[in-house]
C-alpha positions in Angstrom: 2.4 -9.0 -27.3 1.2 -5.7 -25.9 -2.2 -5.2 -27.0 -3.8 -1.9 -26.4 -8.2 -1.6 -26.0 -9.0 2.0 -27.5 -12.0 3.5 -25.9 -13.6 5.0 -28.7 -15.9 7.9 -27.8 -18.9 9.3 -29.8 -20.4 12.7 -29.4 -24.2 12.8 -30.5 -26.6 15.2 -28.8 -27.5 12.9 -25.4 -30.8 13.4 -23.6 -32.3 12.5 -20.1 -34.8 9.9 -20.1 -38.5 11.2 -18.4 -37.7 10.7 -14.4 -40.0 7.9 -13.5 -41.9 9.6 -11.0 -44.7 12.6 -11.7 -45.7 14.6 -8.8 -49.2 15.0 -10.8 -51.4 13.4 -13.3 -51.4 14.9 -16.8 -54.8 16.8 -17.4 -56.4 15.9 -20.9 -59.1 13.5 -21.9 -61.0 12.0 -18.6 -63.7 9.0 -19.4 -65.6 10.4 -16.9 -65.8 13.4 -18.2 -66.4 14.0 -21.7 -67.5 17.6 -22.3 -63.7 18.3 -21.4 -61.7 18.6 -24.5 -58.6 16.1 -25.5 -55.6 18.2 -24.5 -57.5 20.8 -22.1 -55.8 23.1 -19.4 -57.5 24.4 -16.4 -56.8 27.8 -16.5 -54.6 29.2 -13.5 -57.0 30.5 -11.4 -58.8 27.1 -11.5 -55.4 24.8 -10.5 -55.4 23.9 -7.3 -52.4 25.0 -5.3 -50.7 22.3 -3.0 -49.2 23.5 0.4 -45.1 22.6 1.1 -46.8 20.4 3.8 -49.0 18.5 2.2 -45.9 18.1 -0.8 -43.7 16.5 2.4 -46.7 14.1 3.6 -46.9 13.0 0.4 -43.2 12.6 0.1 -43.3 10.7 3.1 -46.1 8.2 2.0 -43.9 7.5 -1.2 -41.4 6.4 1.4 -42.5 4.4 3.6 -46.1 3.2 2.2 -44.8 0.6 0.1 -41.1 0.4 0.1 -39.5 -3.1 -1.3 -38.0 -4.1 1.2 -35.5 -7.0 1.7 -36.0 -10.6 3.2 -33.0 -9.5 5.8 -35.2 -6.2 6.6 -38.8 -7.4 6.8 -37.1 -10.0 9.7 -35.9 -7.1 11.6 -39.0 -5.1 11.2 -40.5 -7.9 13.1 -38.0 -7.8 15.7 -37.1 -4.1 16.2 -38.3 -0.6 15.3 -35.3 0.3 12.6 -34.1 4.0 12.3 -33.6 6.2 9.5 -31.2 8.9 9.3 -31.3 11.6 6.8 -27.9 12.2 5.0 -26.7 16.0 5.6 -26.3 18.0 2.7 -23.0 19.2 1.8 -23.0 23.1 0.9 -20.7 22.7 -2.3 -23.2 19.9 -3.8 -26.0 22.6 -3.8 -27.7 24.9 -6.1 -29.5 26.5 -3.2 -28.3 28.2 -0.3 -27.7 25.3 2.6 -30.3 27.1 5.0 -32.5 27.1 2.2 -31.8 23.3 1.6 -32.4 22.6 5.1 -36.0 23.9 4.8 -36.8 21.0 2.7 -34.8 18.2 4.6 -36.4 19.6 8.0 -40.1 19.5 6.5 -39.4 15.8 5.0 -38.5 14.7 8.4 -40.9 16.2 10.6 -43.2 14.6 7.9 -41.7 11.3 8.1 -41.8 11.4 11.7 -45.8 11.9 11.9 -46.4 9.3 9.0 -44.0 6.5 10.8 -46.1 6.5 13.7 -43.9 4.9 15.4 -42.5 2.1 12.9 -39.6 3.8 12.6 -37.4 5.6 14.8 -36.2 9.1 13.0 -32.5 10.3 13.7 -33.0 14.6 13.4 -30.9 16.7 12.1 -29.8 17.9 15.5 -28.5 15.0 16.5 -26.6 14.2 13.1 -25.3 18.0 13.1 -23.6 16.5 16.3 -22.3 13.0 14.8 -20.9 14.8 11.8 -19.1 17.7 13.7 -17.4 15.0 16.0 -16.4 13.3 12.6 -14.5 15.9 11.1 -13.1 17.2 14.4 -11.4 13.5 14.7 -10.3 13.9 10.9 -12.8 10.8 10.1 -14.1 12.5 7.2 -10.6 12.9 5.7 -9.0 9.5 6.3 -11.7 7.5 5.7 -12.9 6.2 2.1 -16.4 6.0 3.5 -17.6 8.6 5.8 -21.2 8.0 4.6 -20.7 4.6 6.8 -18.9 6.1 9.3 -21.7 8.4 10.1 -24.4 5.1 9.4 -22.1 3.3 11.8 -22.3 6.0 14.9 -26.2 7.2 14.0 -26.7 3.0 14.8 -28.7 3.8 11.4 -30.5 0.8 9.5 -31.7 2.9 7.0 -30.4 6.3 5.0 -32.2 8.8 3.1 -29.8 10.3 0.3 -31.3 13.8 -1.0 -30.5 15.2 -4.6 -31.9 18.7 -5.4 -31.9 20.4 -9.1 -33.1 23.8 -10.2 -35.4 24.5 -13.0 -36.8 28.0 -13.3 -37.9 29.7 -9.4 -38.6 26.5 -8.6 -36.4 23.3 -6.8 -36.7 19.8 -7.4 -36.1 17.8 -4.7 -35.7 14.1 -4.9 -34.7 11.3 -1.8 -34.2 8.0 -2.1 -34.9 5.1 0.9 -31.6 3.2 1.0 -31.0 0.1 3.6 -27.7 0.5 5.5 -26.5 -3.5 5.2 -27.6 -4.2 1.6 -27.2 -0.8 -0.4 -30.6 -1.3 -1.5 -33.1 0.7 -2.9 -36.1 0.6 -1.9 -38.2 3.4 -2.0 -37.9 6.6 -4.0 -39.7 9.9 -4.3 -39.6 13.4 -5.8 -41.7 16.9 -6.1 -40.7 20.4 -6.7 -41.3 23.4 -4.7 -41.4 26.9 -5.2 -38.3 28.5 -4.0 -38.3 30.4 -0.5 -36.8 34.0 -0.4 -33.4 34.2 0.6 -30.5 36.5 0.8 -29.1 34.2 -2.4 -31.9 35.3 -4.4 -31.7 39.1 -3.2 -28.3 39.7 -4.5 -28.2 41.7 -7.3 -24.9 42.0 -9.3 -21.6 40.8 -8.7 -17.8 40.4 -10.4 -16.4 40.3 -14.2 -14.8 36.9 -15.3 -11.5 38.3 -14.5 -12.3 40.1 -11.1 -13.7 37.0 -9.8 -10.5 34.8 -10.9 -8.4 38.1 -9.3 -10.4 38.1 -5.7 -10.2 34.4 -5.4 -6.8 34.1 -5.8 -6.3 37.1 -3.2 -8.6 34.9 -0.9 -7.0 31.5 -1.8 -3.3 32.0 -1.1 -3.8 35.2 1.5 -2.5 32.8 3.6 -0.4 30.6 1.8 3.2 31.4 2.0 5.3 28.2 1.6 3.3 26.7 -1.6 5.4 24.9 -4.8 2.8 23.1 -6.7 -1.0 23.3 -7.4 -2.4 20.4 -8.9 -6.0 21.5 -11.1 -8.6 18.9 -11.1 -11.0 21.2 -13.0 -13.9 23.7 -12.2 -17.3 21.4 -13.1 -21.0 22.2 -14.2 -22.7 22.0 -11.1 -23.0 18.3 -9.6 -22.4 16.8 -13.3 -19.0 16.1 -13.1 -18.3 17.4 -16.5 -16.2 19.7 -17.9 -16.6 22.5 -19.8 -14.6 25.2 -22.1 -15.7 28.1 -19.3 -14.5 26.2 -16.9 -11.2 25.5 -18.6 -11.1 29.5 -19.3 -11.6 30.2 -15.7 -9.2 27.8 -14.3 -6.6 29.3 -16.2 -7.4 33.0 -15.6 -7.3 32.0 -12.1 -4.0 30.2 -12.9 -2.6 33.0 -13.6 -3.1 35.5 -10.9 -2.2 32.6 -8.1 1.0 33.1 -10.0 1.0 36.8 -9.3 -0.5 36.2 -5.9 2.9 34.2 -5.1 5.6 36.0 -6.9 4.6 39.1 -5.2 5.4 40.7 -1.3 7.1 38.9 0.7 6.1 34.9 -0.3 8.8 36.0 -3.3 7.6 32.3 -4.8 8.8 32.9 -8.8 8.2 29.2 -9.3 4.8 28.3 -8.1 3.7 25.0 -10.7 0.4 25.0 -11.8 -0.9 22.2 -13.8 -3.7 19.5 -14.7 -3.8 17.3 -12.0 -2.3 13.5 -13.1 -0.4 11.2 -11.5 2.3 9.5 -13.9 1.1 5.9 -14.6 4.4 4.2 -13.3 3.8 6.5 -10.1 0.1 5.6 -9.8 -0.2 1.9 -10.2 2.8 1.9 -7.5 0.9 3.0 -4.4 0.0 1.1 -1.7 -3.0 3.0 0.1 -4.6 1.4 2.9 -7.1 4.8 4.0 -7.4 8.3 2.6 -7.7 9.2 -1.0 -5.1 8.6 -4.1 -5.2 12.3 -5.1 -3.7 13.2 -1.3 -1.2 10.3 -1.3 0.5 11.9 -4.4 1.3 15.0 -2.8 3.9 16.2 -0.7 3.0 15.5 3.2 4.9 19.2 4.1 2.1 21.2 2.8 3.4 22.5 -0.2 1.8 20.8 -2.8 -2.1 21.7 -2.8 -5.3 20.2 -4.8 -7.3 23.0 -6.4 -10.9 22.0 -8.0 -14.4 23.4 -7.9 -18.1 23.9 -9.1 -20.1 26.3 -10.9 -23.7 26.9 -11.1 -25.4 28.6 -13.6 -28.9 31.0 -12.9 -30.3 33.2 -15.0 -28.5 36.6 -14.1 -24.9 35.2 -12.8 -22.5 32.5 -12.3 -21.8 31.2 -9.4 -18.3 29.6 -9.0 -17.5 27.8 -6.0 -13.5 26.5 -5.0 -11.9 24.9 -3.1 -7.9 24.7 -2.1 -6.9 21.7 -0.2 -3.9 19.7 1.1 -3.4 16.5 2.8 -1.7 18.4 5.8 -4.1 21.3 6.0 -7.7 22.6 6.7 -9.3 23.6 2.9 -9.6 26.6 2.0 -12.7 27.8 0.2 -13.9 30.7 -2.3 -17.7 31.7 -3.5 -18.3 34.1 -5.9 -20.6 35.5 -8.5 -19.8 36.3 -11.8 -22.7 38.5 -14.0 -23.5 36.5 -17.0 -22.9 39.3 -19.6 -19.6 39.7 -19.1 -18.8 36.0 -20.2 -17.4 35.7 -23.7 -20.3 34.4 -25.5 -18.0 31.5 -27.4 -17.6 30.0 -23.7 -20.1 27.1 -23.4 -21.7 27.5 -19.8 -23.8 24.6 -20.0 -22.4 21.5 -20.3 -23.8 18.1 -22.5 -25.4 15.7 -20.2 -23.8 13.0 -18.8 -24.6 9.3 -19.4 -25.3 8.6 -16.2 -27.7 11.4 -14.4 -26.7 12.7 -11.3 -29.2 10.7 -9.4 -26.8 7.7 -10.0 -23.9 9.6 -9.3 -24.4 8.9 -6.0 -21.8 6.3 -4.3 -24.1 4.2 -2.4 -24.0 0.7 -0.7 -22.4 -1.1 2.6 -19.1 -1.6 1.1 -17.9 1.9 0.9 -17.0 1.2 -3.1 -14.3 3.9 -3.8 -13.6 4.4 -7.2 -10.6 7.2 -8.7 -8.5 7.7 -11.7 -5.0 8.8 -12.5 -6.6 12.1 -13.0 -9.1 12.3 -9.8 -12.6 11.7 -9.3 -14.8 13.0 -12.8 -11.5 13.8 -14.7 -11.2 15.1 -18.0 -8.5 13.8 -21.0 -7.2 14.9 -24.1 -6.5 12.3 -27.3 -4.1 10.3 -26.9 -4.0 10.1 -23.0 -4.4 6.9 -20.6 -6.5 5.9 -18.5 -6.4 4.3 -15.5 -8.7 3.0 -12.4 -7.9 2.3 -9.1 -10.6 0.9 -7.0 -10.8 -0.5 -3.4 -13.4 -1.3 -1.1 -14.1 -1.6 2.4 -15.1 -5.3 2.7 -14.6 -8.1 0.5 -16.4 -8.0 -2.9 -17.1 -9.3 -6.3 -16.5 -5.7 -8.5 -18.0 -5.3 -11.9 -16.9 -2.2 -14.0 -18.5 -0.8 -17.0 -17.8 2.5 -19.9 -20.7 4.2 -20.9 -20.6 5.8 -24.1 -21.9 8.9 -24.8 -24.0 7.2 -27.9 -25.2 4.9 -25.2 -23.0 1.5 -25.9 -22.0 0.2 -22.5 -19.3 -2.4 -22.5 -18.4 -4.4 -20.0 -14.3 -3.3 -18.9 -13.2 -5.9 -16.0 -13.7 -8.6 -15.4 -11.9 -9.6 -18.5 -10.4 -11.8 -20.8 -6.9 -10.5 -19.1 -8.3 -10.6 -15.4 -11.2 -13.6 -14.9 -11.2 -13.1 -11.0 -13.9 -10.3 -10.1 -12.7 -10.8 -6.4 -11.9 -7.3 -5.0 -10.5 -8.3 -0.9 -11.0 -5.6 1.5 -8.3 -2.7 1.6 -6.3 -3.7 -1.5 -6.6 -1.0 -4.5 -6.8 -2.8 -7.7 -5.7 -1.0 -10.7 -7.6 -1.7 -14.1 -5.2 -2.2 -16.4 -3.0 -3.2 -13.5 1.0 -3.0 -15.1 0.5 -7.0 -15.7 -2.3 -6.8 -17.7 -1.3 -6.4 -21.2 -4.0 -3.9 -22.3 -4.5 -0.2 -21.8 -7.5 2.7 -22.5 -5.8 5.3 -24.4 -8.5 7.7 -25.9 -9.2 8.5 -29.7 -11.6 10.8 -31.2 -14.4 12.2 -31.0 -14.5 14.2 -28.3 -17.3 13.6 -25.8 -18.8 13.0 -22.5 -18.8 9.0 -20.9 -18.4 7.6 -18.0 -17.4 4.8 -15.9 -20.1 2.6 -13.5 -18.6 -0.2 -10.8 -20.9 -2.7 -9.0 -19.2 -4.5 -6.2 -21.6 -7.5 -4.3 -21.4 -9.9 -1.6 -21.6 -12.9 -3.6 -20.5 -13.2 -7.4 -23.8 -13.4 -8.5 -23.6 -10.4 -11.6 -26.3 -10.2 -14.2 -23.6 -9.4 -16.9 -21.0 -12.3 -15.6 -21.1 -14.0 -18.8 -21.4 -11.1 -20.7 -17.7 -10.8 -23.2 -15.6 -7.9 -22.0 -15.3 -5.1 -24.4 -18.2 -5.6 -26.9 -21.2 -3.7 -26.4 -23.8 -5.3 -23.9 -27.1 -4.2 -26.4 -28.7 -2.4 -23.3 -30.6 0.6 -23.9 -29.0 3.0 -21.2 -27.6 3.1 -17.9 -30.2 3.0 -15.8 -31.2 -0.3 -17.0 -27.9 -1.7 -16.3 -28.0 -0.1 -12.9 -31.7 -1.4 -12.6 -29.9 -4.9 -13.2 -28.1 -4.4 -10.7 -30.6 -2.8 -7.8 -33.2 -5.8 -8.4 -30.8 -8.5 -7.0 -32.2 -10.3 -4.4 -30.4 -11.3 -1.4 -27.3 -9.6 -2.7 -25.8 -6.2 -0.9 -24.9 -4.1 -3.5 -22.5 -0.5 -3.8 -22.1 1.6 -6.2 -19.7 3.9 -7.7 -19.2 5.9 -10.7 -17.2 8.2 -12.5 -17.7 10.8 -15.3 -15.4 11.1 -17.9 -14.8 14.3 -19.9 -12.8 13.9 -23.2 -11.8 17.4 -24.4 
């Protein structure tokens, strides 16, 4: 008997949990000193300005001054000095300018490299620039599932530090985490925020209607693109969310249409250009055999017709600004920035998006066994009622995978292993499909509407907190951070993660 498992998804309003770390003390009450009133400010003049410099020692000092670090580490600390290498931002993943970024990754390290005092050896950005410019030039970046541990791999790197930055106001938050190469571990973490720097982003004053930005990328995107049949949409996104929202739906299809235009007109003469939501039929999708690269690319055409179209938005307090990108698996990408003023946006079209389940901070795929995690509709996809969906997942080494759905009321259920698939055993290179077309269950989406998302955990050794735990009913934890805290405080164990968010529209 075919039995079918209904992910059922409810919408309530979702908040963020307090982040765990406070660059300051609160002021109020002090025992010490009891003429100051319960719930007194110092006025402004009387605060105490901290310099960016003494922000990145302090940074530094969170790092490294007492890490919790691994049984496996602590014996090479005693036998070598370990380096760190600082992952390189990617320009699309910012809210900032990427010269602006690298103000704050440069003053980290130099920081890092006066407070190691030679503990640690510190890979500079130089040097990486040069490691990640010979990995694209030998397509590594493209072909491989993991070119996080490509670049650990050729930096000789025992330890990464993986940089997040957020916007709130003039100012940036930028957070870092301490993560060991071998294990995937955690074990340091730290965060402050920093007035922003001047820059030619901020001096920029105006900028394109909804429609004339939609109009001058699709003059930029296919200016010069003349042999292209299909474009496959996999959605423009709030910022590094990975959700979905109406203006980006209203966008994508603005834009949709003048890439039409763009095509049928001059001498490309292409009347039949498809344009559509990017999915890949189920029969189609649990078929493929992939041993490198990703699933969206292996279900295109190789002859550079067929092309991936997908992108990012960020919202400030003047404009919009929309970020795209148009790639194939036979071509260079081709990108697109723009700014779009915020009063001439339909005021029904929901800029901000509801907050995912999983923050962005645990977005992050992390972990030695280059977990790679997709769907039949890409990497954070978005569904209407009634659709299906289904996971493909693969990893670099041999692993024991654990996969949960996160609700956006917070339930988190455990989703494979399960009753239909005992084995959690995930051997290197195959992609395992959950439901694969033997197991007789499927995820086909009801209402309501909201925003979940999926969390994997693959280990070295089958040693889960939540083996025992019955597939499908809800685990009774309180978000997931605490299951992902499960995870992290394994000893002994190497740990990856991966995740996706799910938009249900």
């Amino acid at each position: 008997m075919l039995v079918f498992f209904t992910v059922s998804t409810r919408v309530v309003a979702a908040s963020i949990e307090d982040s765990d770390y406070i660059d300051e003390p609160a002021t109020g009450y002090e025992k010490d000193r009891p003429w100051r009133k319960k719930g007194a400010q110092k006025s402004k003049k009387e605060k105490k300005t901290v310099s960016d410099s003494a922000k990145f020692k302090r940074m530094a000092r969170e790092l490294l001054g007492q890490p919790s670090w691994s049984e496996r580490f602590l014996g090479l600390l005693e036998s070598d000095v370990p380096n760190i290498a600082l992952h390189p931002f990617a320009e699309e993943d910012l809210p900032i300018p990427l010269s602006e970024a690298r103000f704050y990754s440069d003053g980290l390290v130099q920081a890092l490299i006066s407070e190691a005092d030679g503990r640690y050896g510190i890979v500079e950005r130089a040097e990486l620039g040069t490691l990640v410019k010979d990995i694209n030039e030998i397509g590594t970046r493209t072909d491989s599932v993991n070119p996080l541990g490509d670049l650990i791999d050729r930096a000789r790197a025992d330890l990464l530090l993986v940089g997040h930055m957020s916007l709130s106001g003039d100012s940036v938050r930028v957070g870092f985490k301490l993560v060991e190469s071998a294990s995937g571990r955690i074990v340091s973490t730290t965060q402050k925020s920093f007035k922003r720097k001047a820059s030619d982003d901020q001096n920029v004053v105006g900028g394109l209607t909804l429609k004339g930005a939609a109009q001058k990328a699709a003059t930029y995107l296919m200016r010069d693109l003349n042999n292209v049949r299909k474009i496959s949409v996999q959605g423009l996104r709030y910022q590094n969310s990975g959700v979905h929202t109406p203006f980006g739906h209203y966008f994508m299809g603005v834009l949709g249409d003048y890439l039409r235009q763009k095509a049928s007109a001059g001498p490309r003469n292409i009347n039949d250009l498809e344009i559509s939501d990017f999915i890949i039929e189920e029969e189609k999708f649990r078929g493929m055999h992939l041993t490198q690269g990703r699933v969206d690319f292996a279900s295109l055409e190789s002859k550079g017709q067929d092309f991936i179209l997908k992108g990012t938005y960020w919202v400030f307090e003047q404009h919009v600004d929309v970020r795209l990108i148009l790639e194939s698996p036979s071509q260079k990408s081709i990108s697109w920035r723009g700014r779009i003023v915020k009063s001439e946006i339909p005021e029904n079209l929901k800029l901000i998006a509801t907050a995912p389940p999983i923050e962005e901070d645990n977005q992050q795929t992390l972990g030695p066994a280059a977990l790679y995690l997709t769907s039949n509709k890409g990497q954070n996809p978005s569904y209407q009622i009634g659709q299906k969906m289904v996971l493909a997942l693969r990893s670099a080494k041999d692993v024991f995978v654990s996969c949960y759905y996160v609700q956006a009321d917070g339930d988190i259920f455990k989703i494979f292993p399960n009753s239909y698939v005992s084995s959690a055993r995930l051997n290197a290179g195959f992609l395992q499909y959950i439901p694969s077309s033997a197991m007789p269950f499927a995820f086909e989406f009801s209402p309501p509407r909201g925003v979940e998302a999926v969390k994997c955990f693959a280990l070295d050794h089958d040693k889960s907190p939540y083996g025992k735990a019955k597939a499908f009913e809800p685990l009774g934890l309180k978000n997931e951070r605490e299951l992902t805290r499960a995870y992290r405080s394994l000893e002994n164990v190497q740990v990856s993660e991966a995740s996706l968010i799910v938009t249900l529209e």
